[in-house]
C-alpha positions in Angstrom: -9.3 4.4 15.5 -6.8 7.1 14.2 -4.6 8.9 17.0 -4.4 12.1 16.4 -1.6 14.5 17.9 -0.6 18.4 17.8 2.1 20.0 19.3 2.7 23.7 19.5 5.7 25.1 18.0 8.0 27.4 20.0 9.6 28.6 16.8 7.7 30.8 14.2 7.7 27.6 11.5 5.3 26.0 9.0 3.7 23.2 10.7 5.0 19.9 9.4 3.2 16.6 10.1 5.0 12.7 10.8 2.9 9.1 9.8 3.0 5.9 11.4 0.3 3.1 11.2 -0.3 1.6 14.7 -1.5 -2.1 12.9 0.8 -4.8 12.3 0.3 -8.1 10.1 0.0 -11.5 11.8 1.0 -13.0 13.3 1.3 -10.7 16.3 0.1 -12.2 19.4 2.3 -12.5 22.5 5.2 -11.2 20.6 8.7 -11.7 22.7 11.4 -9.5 21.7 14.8 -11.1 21.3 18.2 -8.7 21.6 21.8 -10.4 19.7 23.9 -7.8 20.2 22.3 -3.9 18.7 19.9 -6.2 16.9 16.1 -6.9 17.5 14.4 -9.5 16.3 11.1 -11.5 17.8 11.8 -14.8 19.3 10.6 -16.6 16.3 6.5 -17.8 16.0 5.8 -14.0 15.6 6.7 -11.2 13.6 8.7 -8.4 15.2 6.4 -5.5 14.5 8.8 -2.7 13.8 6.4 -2.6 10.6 5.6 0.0 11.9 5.9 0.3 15.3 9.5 1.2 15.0 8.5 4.8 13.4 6.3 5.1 15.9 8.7 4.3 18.9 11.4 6.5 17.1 8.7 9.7 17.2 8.5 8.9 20.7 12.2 9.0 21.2 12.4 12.3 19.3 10.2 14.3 20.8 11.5 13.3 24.5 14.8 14.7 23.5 13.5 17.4 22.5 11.2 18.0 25.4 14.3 16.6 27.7 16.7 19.4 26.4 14.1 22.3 25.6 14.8 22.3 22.0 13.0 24.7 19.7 10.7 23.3 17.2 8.4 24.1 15.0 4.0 23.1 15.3 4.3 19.4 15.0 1.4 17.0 14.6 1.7 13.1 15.0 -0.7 10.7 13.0 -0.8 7.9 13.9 -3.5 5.4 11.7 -4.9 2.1 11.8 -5.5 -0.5 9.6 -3.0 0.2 7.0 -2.0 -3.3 6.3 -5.5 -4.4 5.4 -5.9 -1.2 2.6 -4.9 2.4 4.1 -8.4 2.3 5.4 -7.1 4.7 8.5 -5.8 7.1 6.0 -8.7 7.1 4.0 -10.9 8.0 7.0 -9.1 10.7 8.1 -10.4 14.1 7.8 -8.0 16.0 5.9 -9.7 19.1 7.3 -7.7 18.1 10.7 -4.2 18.6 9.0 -3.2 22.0 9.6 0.5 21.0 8.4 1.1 21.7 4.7 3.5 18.7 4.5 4.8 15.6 6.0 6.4 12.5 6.0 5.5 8.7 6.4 8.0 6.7 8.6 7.3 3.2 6.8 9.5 0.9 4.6 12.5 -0.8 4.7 16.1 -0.7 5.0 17.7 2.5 6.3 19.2 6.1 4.7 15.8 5.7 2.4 14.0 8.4 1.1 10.6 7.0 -1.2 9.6 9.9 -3.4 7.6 7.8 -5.8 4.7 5.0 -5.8 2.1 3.6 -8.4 -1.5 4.5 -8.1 -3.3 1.2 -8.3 -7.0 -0.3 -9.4 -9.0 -2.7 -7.5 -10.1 -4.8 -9.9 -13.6 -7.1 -8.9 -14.6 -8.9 -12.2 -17.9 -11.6 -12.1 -18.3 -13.7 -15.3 -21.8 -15.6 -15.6 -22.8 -18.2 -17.6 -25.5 -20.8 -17.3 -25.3 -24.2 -14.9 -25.9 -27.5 -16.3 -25.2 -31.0 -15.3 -22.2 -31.9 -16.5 -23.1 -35.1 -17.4 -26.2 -35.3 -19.0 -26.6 -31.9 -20.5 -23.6 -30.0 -20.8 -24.6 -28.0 -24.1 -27.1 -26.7 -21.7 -24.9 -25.0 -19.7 -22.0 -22.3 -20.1 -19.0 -23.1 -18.2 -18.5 -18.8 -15.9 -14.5 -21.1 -15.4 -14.2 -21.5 -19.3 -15.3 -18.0 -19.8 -12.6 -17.4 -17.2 -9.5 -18.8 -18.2 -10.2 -17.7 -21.7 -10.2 -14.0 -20.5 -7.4 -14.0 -18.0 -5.3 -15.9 -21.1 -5.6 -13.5 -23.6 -5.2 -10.5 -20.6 -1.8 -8.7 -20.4 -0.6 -10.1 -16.6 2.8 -9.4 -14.5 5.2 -7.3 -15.6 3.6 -4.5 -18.2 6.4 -1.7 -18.4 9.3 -0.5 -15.6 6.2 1.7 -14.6 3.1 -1.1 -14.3 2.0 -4.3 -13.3 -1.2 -6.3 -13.3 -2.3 -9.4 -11.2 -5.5 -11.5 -11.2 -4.9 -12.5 -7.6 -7.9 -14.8 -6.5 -10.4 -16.5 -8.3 -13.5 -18.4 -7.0 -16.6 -20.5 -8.4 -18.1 -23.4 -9.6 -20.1 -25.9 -6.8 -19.0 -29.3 -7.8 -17.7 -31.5 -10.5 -20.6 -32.7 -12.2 -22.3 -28.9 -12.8 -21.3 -26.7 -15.3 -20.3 -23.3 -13.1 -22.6 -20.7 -13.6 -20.5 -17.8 -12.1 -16.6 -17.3 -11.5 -15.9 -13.9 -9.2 -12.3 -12.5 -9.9 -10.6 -10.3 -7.7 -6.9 -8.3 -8.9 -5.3 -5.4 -9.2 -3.6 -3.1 -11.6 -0.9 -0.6 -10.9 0.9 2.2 -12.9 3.0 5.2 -11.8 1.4 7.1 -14.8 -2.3 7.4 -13.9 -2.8 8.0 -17.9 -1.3 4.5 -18.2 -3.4 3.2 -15.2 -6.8 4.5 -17.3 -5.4 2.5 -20.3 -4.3 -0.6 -19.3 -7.6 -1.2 -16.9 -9.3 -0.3 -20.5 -7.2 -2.5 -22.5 -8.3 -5.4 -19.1 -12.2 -4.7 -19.5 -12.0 -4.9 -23.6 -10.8 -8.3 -23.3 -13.4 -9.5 -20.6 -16.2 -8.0 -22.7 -14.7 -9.3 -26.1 -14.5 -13.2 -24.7 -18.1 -12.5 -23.7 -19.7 -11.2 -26.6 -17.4 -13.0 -29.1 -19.0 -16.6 -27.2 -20.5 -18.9 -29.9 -22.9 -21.4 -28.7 -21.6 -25.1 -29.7 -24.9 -27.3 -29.4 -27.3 -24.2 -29.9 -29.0 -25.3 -26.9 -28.1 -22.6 -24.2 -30.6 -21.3 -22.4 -29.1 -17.6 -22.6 -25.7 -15.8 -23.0 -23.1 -15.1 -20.8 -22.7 -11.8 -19.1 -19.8 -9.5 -17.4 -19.7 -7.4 -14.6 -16.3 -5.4 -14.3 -15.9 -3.4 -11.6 -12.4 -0.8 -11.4 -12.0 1.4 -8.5 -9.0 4.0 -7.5 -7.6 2.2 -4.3 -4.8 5.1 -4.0 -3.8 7.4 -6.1 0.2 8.5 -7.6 2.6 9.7 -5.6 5.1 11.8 -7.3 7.5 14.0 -5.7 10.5 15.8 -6.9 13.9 16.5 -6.0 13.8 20.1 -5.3 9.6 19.9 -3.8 10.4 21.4 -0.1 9.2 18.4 1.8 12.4 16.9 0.0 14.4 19.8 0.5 14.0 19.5 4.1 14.8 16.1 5.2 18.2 16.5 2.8 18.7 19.3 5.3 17.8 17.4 8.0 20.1 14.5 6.8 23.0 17.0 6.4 22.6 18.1 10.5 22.2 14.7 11.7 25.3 13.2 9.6 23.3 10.9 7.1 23.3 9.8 3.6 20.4 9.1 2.2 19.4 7.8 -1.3 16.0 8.5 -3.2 13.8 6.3 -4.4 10.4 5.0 -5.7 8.6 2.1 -4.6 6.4 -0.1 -5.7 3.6 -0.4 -3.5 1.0 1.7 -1.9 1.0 3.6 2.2 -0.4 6.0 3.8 1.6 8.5 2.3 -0.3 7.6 -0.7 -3.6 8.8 0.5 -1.5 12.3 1.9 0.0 13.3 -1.1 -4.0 12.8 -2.3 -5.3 15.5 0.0 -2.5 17.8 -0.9 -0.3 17.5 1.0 3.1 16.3 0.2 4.5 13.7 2.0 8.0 11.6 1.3 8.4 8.3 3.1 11.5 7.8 5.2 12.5 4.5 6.1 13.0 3.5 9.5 15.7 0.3 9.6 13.3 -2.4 9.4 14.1 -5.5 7.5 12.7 -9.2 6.4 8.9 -7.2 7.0 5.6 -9.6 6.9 7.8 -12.2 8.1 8.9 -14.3 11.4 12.1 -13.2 10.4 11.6 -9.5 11.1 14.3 -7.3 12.7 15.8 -3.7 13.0 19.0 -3.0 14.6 20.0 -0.5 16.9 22.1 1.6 14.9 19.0 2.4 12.6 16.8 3.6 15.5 19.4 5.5 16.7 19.6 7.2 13.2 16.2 7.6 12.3 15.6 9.8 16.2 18.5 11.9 15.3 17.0 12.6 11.5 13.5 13.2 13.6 14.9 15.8 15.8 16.6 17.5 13.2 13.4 17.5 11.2 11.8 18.9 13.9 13.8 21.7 15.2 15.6 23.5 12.0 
């Protein structure tokens, strides 16, 4: 489950809250950590895991120097989720009742001296075409072919690259039984994702139109189908916009904090979904700072040094101006 931490402040501060997801992607097991000089990386058949385990040991870090040197801070609180990789699912379950801090920030991308500010809602898309089996041999006007149906759709759909703001993907498809039998149902799973939630609304209308339109525009060759094909088109909000701007105080803040600790950092917006997603959801506004790590999802995963080192000093100064 979700770890949950809350630290009381010795300075009279608003409460500010720090994100890292405690899940990794595989694979994971009996990960060795390998050291070249100030870089990590893992000793090859695994990833590394500082996605995001190196926010995590960096929040760590922080608040033992803090502790170590009786630093002043503010009322801190730690969340840490779970199952981030496999759709935010920690985030989502979270009680946002819990979160007595008004903002935060997510320690989870790549590269270092990153700031994310912006990131796409996105759509689930679950689409089921039906038609009618036949054997494929012997009575094929029988049947209506869900894979036909299929490709037709997905053809005339708008796919990839929409606008600098939005994509759409039709990522998995599935159906039919065997060669010889005219598939009776073809299940379609993909996704569409905007960073204008008005654009979001229109282009999942624009996906459904087509769907329905190949349906009911289907003309019977032979006459001899048994019925007509049907659609079901299921859309749901996976995670919602995130939008932040330049002078919001969450931002204000870590620039601040940048300034104290002797960093430069450059602001961004990304193009896929965290738990800061779901945050700035509840209300409460929350910028993603990266931690260092590099090559993530990958064998080839590493972080150096340097970065951790940077990322605990930006931390502390968060913590205690």
């Amino acid at each position: 489950g979700n770890l949950f931490i809350r630290f009381n402040g010795t300075l009279e501060r608003e409460a500010v809250f720090f994100n890292c997801h405690m899940d990794t992607v595989e694979p994971a097991t009996g990960v060795r950590v390998r050291r070249e000089g100030d870089t990590f990386f893992s000793a090859g058949d695994t990833i590394l895991g500082s996605d995001d385990k190196s926010g995590i040991a960096a929040l760590i870090e922080a608040m033992r120097l803090i502790r170590a040197h009786r630093l002043d801070h503010g009322p801190l609180e730690f969340i840490f989720t779970t199952c981030e990789e496999i759709g935010l699912l920690g985030a989502k379950a979270l009680d946002p009742a819990m979160i007595r801090a008004g903002s935060g920030y997510a320690l989870d991308s790549s590269g270092f001296g990153r700031v994310i500010l912006g990131a796409p809602a996105a759509n689930r898309l679950h689409i089921i075409l039906r038609g009618v089996a036949a054997h494929a041999g012997l009575h094929p006007e029988q049947g209506i072919s869900a894979i036909k149906l299929a490709a037709l759709a997905i053809a005339a759909a708008p796919c990839g690259r929409i606008n600098r703001d939005s994509s759409i993907n039709f990522g998995t498809i599935r159906g039919g039984e065997a060669s010889n039998i005219v598939p009776a149902e073809v299940v379609i799973d993909g996704e569409i994702r905007s960073h204008s939630g008005r654009e979001l609304d229109e282009l999942t209308g624009r996906v459904r139109e087509v769907f329905r339109q190949v349906v009911d525009n289907w003309q019977d060759p032979g006459g001899e189908a048994r019925s007509r094909p049907e659609l079901s088109f299921a859309a749901r909000l996976d995670f919602p916009v995130m939008k932040l701007q330049p002078d919001d105080p969450v931002v204000r803040r870590v620039a601040a904090a940048a300034r104290l600790a002797g960093l430069d950092l450059k602001y961004e917006s990304a193009g896929g979904g965290s738990d800061a997603s779901i945050f700035n959801g509840y209300g409460r506004p929350t910028a993603i700072i990266a931690t260092g790590m590099t090559n993530v999802h990958s064998t080839d995963e590493q972080i150096s040094l340097r970065d951790l080192a940077g990322l605990t000093r930006l931390l502390v100064a968060l913590m205690t101006m």
